[in-house]
Wavefront OBJ file of the C-alpha trace (Angstrom):
o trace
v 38.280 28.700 68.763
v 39.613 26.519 66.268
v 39.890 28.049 62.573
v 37.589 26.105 59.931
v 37.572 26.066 56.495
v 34.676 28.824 56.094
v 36.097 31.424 58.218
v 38.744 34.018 56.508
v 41.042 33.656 59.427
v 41.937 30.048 58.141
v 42.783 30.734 54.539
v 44.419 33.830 54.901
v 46.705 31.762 57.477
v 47.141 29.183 54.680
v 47.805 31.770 51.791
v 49.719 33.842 53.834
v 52.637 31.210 55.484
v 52.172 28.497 51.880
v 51.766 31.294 48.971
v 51.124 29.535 46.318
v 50.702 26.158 48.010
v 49.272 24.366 44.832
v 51.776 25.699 42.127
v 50.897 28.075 39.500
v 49.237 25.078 36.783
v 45.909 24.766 36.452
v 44.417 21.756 37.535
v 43.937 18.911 35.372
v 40.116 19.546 36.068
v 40.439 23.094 34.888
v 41.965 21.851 31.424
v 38.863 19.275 30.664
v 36.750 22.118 31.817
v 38.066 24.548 29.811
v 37.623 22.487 26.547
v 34.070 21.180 27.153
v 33.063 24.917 27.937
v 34.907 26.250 24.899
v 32.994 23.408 22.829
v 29.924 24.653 24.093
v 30.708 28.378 23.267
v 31.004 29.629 26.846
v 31.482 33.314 27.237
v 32.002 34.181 30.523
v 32.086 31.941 33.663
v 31.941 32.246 37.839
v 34.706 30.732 39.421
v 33.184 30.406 43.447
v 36.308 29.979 45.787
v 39.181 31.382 42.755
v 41.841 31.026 45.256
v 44.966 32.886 43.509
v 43.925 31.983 40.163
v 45.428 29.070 39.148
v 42.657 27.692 37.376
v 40.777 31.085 35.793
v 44.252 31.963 33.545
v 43.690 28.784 30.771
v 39.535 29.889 30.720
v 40.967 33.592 30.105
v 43.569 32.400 27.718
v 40.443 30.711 25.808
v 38.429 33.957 25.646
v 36.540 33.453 28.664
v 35.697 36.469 30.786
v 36.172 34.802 34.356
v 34.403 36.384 37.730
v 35.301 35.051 41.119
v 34.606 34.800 44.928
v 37.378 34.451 46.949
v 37.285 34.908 51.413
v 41.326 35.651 51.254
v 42.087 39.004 50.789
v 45.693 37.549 50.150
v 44.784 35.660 47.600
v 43.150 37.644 45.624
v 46.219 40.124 46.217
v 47.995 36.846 44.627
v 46.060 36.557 42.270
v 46.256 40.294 40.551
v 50.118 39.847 40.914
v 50.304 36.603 38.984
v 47.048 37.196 36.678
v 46.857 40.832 35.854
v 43.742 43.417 37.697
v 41.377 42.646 34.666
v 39.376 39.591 36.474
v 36.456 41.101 38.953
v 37.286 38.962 42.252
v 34.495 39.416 44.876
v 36.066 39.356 48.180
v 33.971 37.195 50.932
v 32.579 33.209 51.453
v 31.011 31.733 49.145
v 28.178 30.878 51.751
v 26.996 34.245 51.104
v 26.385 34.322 47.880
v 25.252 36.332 45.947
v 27.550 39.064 45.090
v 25.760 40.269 42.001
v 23.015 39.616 39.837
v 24.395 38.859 36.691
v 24.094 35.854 35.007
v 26.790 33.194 33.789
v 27.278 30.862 30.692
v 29.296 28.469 33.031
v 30.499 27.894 36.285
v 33.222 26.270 37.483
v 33.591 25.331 41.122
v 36.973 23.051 42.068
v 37.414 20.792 45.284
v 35.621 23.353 47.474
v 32.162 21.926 47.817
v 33.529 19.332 50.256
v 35.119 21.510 52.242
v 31.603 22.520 53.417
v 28.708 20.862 55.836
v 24.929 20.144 53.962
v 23.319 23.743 54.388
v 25.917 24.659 52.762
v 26.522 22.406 50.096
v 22.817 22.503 49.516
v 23.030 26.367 49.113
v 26.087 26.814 47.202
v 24.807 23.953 44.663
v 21.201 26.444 44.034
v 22.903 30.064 44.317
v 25.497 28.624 41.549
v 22.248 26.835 39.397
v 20.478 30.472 40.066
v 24.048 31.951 38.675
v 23.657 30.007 35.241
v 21.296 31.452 32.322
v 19.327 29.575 30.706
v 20.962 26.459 29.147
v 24.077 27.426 30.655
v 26.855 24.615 32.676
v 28.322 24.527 35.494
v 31.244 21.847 36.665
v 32.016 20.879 40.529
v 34.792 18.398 41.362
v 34.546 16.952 45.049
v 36.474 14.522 46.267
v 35.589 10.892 46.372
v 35.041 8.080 49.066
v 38.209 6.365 47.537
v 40.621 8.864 48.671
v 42.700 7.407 51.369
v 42.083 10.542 53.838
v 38.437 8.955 53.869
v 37.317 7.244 57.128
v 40.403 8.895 58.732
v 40.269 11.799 61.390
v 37.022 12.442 63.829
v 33.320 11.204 62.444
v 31.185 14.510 62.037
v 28.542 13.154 60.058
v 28.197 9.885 57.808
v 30.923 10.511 55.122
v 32.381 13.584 56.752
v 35.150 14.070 58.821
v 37.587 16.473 60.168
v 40.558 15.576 58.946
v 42.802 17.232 60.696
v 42.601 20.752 62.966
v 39.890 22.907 61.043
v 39.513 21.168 57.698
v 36.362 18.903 57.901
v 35.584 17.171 54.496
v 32.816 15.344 52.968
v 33.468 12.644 50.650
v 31.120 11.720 47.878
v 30.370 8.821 45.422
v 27.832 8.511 42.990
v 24.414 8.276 45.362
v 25.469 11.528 47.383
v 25.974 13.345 44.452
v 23.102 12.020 42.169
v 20.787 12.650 45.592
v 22.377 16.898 45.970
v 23.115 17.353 42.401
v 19.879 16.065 41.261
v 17.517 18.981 41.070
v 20.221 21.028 39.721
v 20.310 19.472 36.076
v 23.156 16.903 36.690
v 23.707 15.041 33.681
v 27.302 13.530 33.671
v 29.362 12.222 36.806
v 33.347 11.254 35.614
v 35.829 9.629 38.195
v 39.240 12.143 37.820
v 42.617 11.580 39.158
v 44.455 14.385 40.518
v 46.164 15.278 43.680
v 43.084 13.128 44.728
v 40.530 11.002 43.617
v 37.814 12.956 42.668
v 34.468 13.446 40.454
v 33.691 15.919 37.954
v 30.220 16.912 38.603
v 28.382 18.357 35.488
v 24.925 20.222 35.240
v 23.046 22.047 32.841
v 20.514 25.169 33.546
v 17.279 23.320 32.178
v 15.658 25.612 29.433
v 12.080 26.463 31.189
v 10.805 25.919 27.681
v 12.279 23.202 27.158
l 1 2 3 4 5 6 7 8 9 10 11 12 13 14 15 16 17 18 19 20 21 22 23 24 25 26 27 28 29 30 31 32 33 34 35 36 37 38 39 40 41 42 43 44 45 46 47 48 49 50 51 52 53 54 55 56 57 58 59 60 61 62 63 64 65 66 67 68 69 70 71 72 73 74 75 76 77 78 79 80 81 82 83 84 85 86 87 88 89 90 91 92 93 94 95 96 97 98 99 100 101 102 103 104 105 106 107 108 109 110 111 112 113 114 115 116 117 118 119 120 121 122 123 124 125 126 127 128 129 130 131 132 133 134 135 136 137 138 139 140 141 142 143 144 145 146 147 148 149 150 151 152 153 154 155 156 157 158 159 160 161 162 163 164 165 166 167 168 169 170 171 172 173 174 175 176 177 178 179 180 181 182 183 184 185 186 187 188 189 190 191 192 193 194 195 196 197 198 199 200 201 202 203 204 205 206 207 208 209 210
């Protein structure tokens, strides 16, 4: 059976023979995030799919308590090594969420919703809204429809392909994610260039007084 992007098998492959495949910087994303959730007082924040930890160190560095889920045990073995033991890392997918109860000022989810098929998108978009208390934000960046992976690779579904052995991706533009992010208080879509073209996604946890 082929390894896919929501099974461990796959990432601790990819962690295991690339290490620290994407550097030790945080992500461009992960700076802008950072600032808007330090502007709006963010205390501690969820990081679904943490990886090694690339992108919780600047939120840390800012004050922010950071929790994550993480389905390589490698990684998150990475991740203490480079990062220090004092972030709780919750090993398993994040298609089974929850792993707690408690509730977050932010979360901050990057290039992993993609990676995933429309249950699952659908689910991980709620149990991260359910995450949030009240008035808190949480941030998603996905990659867009003008990468030039897109259209290449086997059709799955419309906008979704495999792109090569065990990574299938879905790309997004501004009607996919204004028709998924829609119930979950989207309120700002920004086109971001990084290793790819992507959007930052942002939503806000609706007061239920409000």
């Amino acid at each position: 059976m082929a390894n896919e992007t929501g099974k461990p098998e796959f990432w601790e492959s990819a962690f295991g023979e690339k290490r620290e495949m994407w550097g030790l910087e945080p992500s461009k994303s992960a700076v802008l995030t950072k600032d808007f959730f330090v502007q709006q007082s963010v205390k501690n924040i969820l990081i679904p799919g943490i990886g090694y930890g690339r992108n919780a160190q600047i939120f840390k560095d800012s004050g922010i308590t950071v929790t994550g889920i993480e389905i390589s045990k490698t990684a998150i073995e990475m991740a203490a090594r480079h990062y220090g033991t004092d972030m709780v890392i919750h090993h398993g997918s994040v298609t089974d969420m929850p792993f707690d109860k408690d509730r977050y000022d932010g979360v901050f989810c990057y290039a992993l919703i993609h990676l995933l098929d429309s249950e699952e998108r659908k689910k991980l978009i709620l149990d991260c809204y359910n995450h949030l208390s009240e008035n808190g934000y949480m941030v998603f960046t996905a990659i867009s429809k003008e990468a030039h992976t897109y259209g290449q690779g086997k059709l799955i579904s419309k906008d979704r392909y495999e792109i090569f052995d065990g990574v299938k991706m879905f790309f997004y533009d501004r009607e996919s994610i204004e028709s998924e992010f829609n119930k979950a208080g989207l309120f700002e879509i920004i086109e971001i260039s990084e290793s790819q073209p992507f959007f930052l996604i942002k939503c806000k946890k609706r007061n239920k007084k409000g």
